[in-house]
Backbone as a printed PyTorch tensor [residue, N CA C, xyz], in Angstrom:
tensor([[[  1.7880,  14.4280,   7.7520],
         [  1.6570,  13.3120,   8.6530],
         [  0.5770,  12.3490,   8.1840]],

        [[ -0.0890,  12.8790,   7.4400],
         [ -1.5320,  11.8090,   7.5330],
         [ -0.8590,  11.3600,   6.1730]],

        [[ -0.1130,  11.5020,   5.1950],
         [ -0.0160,  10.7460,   3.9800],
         [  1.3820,   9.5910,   4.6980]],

        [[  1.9970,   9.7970,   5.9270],
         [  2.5160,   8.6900,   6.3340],
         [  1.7590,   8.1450,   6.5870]],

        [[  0.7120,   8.1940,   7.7960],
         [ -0.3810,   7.6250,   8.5130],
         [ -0.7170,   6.3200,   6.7160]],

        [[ -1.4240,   6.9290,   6.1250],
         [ -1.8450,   6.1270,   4.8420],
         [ -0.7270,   5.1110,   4.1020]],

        [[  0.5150,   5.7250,   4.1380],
         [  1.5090,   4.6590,   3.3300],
         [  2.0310,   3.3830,   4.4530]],

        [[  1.7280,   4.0300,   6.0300],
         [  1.2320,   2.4970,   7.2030],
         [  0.3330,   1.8790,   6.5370]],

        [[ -0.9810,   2.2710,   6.5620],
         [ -2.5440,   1.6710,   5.7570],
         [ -1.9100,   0.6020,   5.0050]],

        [[ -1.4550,   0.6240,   4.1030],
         [ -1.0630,  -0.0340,   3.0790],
         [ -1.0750,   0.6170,   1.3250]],

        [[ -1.9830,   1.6690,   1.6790],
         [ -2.3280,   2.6000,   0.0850],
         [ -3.5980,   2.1980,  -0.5250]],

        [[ -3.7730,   1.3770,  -0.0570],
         [ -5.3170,   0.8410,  -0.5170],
         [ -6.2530,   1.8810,  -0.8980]],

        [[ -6.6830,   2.3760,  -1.8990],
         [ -8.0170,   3.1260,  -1.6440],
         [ -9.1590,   2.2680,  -0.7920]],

        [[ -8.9540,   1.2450,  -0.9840],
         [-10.4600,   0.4350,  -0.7400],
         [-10.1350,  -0.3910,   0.6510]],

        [[ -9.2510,   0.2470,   1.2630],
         [ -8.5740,  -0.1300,   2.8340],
         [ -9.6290,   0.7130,   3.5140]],

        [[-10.8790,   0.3890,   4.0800],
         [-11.8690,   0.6090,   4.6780],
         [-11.4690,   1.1810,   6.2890]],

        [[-10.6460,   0.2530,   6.8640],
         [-10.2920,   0.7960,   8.3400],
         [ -9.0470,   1.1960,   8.2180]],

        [[ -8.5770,   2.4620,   8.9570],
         [ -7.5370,   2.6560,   8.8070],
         [ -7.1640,   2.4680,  10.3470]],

        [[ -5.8180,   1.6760,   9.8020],
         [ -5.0940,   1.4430,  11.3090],
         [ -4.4610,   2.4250,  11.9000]],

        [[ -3.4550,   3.0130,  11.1380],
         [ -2.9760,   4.1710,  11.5800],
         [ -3.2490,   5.5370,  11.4150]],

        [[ -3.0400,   5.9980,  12.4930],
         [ -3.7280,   7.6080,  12.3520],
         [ -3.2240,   8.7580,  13.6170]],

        [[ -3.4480,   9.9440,  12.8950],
         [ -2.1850,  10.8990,  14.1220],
         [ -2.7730,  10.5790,  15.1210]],

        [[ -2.7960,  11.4400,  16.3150],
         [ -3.2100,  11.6680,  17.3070],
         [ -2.7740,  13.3670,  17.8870]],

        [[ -3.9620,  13.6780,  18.4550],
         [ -3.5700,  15.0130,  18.9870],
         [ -2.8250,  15.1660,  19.8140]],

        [[ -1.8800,  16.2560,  20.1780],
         [ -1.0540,  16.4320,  21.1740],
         [ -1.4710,  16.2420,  22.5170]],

        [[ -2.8990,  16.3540,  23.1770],
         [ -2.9590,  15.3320,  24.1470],
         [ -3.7620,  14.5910,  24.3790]],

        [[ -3.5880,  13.6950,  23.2560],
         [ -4.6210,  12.7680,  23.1350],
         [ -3.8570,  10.9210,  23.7860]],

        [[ -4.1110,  10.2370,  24.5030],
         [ -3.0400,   9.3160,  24.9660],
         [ -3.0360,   8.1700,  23.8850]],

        [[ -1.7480,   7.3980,  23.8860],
         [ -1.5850,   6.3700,  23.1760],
         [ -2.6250,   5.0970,  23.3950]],

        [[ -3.3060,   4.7350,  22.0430],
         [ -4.2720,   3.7740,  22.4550],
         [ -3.5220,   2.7020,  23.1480]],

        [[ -4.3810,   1.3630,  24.2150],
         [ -3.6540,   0.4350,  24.3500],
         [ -3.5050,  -0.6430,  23.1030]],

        [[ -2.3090,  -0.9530,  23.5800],
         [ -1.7590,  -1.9300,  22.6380],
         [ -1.5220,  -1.4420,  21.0520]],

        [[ -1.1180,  -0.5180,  20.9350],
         [ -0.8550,   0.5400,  19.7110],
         [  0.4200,   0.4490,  19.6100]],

        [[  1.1430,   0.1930,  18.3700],
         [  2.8040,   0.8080,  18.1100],
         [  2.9780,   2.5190,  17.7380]],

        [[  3.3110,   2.6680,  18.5980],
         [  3.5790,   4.3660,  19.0320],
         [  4.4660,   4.6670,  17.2820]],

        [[  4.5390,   5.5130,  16.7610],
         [  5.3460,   5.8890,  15.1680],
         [  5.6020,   7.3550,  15.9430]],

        [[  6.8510,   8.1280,  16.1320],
         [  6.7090,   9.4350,  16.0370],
         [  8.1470,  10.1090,  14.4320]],

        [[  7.3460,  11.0870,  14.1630],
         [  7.9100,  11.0580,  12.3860],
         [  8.5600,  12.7740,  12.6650]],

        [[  9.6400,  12.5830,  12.0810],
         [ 10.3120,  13.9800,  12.0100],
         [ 11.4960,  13.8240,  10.5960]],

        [[ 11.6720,  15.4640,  10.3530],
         [ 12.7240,  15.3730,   9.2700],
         [ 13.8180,  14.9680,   9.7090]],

        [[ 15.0640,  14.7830,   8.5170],
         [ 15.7330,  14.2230,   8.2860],
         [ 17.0960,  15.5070,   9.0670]],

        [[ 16.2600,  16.8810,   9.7340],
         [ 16.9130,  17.9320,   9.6750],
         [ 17.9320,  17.7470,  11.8120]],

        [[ 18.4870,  18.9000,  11.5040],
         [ 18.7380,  18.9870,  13.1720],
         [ 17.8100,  18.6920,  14.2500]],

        [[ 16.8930,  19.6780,  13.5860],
         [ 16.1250,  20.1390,  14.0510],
         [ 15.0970,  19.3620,  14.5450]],

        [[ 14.4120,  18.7600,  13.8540],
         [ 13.8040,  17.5150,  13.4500],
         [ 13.7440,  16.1790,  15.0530]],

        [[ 15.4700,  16.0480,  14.1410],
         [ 16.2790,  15.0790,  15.6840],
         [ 16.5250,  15.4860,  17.0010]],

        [[ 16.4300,  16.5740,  16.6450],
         [ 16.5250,  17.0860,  18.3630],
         [ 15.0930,  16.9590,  18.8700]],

        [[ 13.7540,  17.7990,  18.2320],
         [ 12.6880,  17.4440,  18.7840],
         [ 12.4980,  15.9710,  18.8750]],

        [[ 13.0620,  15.1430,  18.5750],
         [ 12.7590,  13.5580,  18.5790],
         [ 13.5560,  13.1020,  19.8780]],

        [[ 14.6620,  13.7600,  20.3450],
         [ 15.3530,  13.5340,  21.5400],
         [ 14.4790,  14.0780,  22.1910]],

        [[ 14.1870,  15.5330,  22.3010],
         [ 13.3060,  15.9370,  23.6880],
         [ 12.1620,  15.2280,  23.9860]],

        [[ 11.6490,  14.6910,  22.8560],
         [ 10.5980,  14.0680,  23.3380],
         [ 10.5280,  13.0560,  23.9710]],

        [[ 11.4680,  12.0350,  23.1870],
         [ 11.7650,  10.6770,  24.1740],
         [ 12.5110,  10.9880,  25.9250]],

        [[ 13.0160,  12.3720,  26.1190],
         [ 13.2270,  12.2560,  27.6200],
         [ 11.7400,  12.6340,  28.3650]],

        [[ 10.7340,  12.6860,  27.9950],
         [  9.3940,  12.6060,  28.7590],
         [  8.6210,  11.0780,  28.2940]],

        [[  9.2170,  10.6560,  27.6080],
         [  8.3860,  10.0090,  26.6680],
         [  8.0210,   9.0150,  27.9590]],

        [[  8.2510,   8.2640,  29.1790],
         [  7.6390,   7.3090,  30.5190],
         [  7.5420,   6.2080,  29.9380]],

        [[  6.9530,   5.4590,  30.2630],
         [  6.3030,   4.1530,  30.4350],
         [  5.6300,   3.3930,  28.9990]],

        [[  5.1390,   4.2260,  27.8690],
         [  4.9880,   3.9470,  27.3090],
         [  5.7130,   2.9240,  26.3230]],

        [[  5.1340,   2.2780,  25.1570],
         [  6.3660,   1.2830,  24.2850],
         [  7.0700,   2.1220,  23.5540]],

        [[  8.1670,   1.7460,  23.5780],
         [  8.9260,   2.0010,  22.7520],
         [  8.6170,   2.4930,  21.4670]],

        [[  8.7650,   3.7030,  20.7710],
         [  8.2170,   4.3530,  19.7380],
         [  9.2100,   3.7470,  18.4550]],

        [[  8.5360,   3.7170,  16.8830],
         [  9.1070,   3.8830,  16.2180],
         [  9.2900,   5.0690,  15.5140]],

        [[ 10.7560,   5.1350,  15.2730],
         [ 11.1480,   6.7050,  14.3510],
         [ 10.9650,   6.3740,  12.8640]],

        [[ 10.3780,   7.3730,  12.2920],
         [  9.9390,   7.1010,  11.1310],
         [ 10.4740,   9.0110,  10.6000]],

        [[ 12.1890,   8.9160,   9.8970],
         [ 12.5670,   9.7830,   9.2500],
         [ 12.4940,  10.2750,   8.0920]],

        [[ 11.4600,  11.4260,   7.4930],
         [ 11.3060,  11.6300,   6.3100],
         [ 12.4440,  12.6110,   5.9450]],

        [[ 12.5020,  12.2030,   4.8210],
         [ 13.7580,  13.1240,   4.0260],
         [ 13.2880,  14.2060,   3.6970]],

        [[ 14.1180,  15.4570,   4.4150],
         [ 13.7200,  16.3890,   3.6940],
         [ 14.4610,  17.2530,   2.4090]],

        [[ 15.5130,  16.5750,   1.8210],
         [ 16.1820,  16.6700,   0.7910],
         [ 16.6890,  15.6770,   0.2080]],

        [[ 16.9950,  15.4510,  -1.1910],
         [ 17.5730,  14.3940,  -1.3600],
         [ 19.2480,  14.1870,  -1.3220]],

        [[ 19.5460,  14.1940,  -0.5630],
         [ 20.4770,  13.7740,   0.1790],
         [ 20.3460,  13.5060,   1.3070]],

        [[ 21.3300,  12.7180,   2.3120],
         [ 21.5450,  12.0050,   3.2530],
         [ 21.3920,  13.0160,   4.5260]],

        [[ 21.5120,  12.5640,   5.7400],
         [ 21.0820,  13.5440,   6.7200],
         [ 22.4700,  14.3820,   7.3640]],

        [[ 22.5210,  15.5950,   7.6960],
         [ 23.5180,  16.0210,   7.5910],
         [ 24.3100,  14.7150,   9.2530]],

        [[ 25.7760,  15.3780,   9.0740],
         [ 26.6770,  14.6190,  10.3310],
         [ 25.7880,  14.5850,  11.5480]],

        [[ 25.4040,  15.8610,  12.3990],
         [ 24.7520,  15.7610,  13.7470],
         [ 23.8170,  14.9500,  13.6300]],

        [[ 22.5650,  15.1680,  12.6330],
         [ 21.5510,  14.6340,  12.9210],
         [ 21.6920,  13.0080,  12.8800]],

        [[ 23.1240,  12.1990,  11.7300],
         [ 22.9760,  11.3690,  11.5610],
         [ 23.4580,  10.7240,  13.1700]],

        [[ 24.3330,  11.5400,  13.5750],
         [ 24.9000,  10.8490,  15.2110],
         [ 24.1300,  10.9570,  16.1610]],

        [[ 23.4070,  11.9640,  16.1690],
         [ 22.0510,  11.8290,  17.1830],
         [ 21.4300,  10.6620,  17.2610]],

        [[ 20.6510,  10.3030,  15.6420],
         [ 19.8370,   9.3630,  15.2370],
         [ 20.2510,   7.9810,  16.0040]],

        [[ 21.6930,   7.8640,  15.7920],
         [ 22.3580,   6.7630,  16.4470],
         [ 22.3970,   6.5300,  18.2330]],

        [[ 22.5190,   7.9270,  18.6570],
         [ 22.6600,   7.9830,  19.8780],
         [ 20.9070,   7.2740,  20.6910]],

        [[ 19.5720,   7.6380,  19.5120],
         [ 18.7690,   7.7320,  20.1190],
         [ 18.2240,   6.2820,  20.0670]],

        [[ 19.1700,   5.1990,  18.9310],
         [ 18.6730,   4.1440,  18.6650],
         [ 18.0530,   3.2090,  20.5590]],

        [[ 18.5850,   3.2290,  20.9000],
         [ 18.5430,   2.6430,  22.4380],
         [ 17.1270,   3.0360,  22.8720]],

        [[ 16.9030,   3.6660,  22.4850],
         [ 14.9040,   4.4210,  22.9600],
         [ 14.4830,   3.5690,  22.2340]],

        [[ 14.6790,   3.9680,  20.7120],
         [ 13.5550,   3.4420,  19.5250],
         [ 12.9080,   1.8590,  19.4850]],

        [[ 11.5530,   1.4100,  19.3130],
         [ 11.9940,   0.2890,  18.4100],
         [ 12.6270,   0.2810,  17.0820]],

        [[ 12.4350,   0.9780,  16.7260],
         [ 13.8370,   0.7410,  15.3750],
         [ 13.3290,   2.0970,  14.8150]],

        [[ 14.2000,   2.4550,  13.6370],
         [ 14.1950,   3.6670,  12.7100],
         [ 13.9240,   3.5660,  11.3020]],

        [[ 13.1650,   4.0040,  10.6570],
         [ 13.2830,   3.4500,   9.1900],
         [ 12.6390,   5.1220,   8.8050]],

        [[ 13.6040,   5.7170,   7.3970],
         [ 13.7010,   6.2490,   6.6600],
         [ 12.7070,   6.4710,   5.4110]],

        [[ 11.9480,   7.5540,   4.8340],
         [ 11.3060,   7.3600,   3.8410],
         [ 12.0560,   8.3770,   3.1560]],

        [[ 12.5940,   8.1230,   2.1130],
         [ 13.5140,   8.8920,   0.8380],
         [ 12.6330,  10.3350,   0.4310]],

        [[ 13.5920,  11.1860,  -0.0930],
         [ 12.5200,  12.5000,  -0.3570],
         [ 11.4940,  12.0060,  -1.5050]],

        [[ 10.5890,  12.5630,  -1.2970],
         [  9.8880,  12.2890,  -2.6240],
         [  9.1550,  13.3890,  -2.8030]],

        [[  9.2810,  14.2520,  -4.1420],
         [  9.3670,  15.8850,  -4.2050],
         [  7.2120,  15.8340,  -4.3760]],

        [[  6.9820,  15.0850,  -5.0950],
         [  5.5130,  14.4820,  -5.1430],
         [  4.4870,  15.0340,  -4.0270]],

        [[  5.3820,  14.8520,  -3.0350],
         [  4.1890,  15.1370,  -1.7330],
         [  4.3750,  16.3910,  -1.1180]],

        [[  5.3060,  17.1890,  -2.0170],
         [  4.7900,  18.4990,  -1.9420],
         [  4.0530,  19.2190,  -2.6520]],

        [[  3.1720,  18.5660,  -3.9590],
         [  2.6630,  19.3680,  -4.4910],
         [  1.0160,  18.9480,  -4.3840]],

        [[  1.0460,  17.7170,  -3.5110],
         [ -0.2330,  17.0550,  -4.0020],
         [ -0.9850,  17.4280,  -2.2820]],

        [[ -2.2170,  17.4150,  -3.3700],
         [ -3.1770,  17.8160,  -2.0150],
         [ -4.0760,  17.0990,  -0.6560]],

        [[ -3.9000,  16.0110,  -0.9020],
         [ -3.9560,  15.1570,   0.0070],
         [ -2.8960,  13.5940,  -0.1010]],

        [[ -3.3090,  13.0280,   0.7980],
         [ -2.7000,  11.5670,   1.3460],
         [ -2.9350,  10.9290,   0.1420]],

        [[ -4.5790,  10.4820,  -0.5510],
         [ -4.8350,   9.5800,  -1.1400],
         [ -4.3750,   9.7560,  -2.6000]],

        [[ -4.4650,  11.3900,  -2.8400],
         [ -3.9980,  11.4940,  -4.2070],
         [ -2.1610,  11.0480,  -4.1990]],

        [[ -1.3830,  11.5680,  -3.2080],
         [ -0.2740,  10.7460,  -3.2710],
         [  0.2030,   9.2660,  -3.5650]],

        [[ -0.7180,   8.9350,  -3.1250],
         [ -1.0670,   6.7670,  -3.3600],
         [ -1.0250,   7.2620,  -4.6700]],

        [[ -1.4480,   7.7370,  -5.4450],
         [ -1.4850,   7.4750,  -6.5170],
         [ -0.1760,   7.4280,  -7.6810]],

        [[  1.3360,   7.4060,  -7.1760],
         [  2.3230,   7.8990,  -7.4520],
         [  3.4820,   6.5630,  -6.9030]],

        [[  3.6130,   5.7080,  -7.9560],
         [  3.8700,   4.8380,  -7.9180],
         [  5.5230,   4.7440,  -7.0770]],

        [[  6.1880,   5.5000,  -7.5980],
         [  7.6250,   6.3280,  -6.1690],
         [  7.1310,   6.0430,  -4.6350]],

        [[  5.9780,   6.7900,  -4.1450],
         [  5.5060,   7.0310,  -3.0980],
         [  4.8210,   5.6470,  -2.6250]],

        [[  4.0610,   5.0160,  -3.1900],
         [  3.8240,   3.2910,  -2.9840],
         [  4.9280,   2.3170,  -2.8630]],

        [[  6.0320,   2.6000,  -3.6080],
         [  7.3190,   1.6690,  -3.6410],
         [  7.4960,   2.1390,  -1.8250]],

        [[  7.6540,   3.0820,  -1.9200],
         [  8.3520,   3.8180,  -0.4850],
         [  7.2120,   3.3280,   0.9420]],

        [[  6.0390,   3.4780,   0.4700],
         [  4.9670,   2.8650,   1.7140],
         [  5.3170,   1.3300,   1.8000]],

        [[  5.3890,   0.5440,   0.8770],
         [  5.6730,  -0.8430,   1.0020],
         [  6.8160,  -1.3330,   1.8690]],

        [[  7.9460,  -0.3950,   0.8950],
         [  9.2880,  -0.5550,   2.0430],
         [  9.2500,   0.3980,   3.2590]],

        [[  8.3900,   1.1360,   3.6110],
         [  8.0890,   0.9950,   5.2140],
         [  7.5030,  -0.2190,   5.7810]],

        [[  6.1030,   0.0580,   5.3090],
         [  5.6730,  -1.0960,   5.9230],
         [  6.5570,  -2.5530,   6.4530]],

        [[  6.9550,  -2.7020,   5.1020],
         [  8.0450,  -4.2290,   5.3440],
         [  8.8550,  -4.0330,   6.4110]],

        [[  9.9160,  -2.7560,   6.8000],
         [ 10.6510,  -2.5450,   7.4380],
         [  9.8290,  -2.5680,   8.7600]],

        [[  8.7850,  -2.1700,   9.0230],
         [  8.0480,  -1.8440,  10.3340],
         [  7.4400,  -3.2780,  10.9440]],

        [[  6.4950,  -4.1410,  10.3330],
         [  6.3570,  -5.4110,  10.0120],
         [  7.5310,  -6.6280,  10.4560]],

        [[  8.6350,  -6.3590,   9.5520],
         [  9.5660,  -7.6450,  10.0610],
         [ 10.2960,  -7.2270,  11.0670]],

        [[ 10.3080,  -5.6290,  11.7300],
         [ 11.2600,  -5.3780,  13.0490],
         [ 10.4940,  -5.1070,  14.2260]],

        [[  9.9160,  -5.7300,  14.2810],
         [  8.7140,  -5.4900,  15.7180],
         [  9.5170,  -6.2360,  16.9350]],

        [[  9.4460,  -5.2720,  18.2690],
         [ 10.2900,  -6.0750,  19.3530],
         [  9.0960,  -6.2780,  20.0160]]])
């Protein structure tokens, strides 16, 4: 989670404040914050992303942010779920597997992996130009 949290940042090493960052399970959404909640690409994944949005209240509208957990596409259910849940989301955007961030030991050493920067950018962009 925190090497998404960083590819939000922008990847900067020298990005001094970081905007985004987890939060503990009951810790409340700051005000005026875009809510991100991140799950695999798996059933499993999408289903905890449904249960959550039926408590999810009052808050804004979250973005789904699906990491791949294989390289391939998400199986049938999860991809029809995903669809079913679009109506909650502010939008959904995908980060491709990238085998990299399983071997590396933190967030920042990942920045360093030019795959994994292509992939923070095209979040960012995607998150950036779809804001409701």
């Amino acid at each position: 989670m925190a090497t998404i949290a960083r590819m939000l940042d922008g990847g900067d090493a020298e990005d001094a404040g970081a905007r985004a960052r987890v939060l503990a399970p009951t810790e409340p959404v700051p005000y005026g914050a875009q809510p991100v909640l991140l799950a695999e690409t798996t059933v499993y994944g999408v289903k905890c992303v449904e249960e959550l949005l039926l408590r999810w209240g009052p808050l804004p509208k979250p973005w789904l942010v699906l990491v791949s957990d294989a390289p391939a596409r998400p199986v049938a259910d999860a991809r029809y779920l995903i669809r079913a849940l679009e109506g909650r989301l502010a939008g959904v955007v995908t980060v491709p597997y990238l085998p990299v961030l399983r071997a590396v030991k933190d967030p920042d050493e990942a920045l360093e992996f030019k795959d994994v920067l292509a992939a923070a950018e095209k979040l960012r962009r995607a998150m950036e130009g779809n804001r409701r």
